[in-house]
C-alpha angles and dihedrals in degrees: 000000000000124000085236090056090044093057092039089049096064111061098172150285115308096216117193147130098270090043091050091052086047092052094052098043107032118023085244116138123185124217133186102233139189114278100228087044111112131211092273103045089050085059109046082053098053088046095050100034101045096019106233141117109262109208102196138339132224120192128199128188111215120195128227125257129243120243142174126216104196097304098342132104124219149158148215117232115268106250139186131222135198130217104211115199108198113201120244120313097016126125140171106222098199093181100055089214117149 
């Protein structure tokens, strides 16, 4: 995999207050990825980028709400996220704070 893919698959961190419970307990950190990014390509990123070992991946699709602005319909893009296990003894320090 290229060094331009690795940088596009990873959009950010999806911070919130079930990922930062994830993160604590379970060594479990959430992305927003790329839609069209698979299991394997979400891992070799996180493993280059943050330098760690990724255990396993789980992907989920969420779909955009609906909103109305006045009259008028609309919609937020579609996006995907990605639940990263790290083995033991990993951890994404976000921060980078010593």
């Amino acid at each position: 995999m290229n060094q331009e893919r690795i940088l596009t698959v990873l959009r950010a961190p999806h911070v919130s207050e079930k990922a930062t419970v994830n993160a604590d307990e379970n060594g479990t950190f959430v992305f927003k990825v790329a839609t069209d990014a698979n299991k394997l390509e979400i891992k070799k990123a996180v493993e280059t980028l943050f330098e760690v070992k990724v255990k396993s991946v789980r992907t989920a699709k969420v779909k955009g709400k609906s909103k109305f602005f006045g009259r008028v319909a609309g919609k937020r893009a579609d996006w995907k996220k990605a639940y990263v296990s790290l083995e033991e003894g990993q951890d994404i320090d976000f921060l980078g704070a010593e």
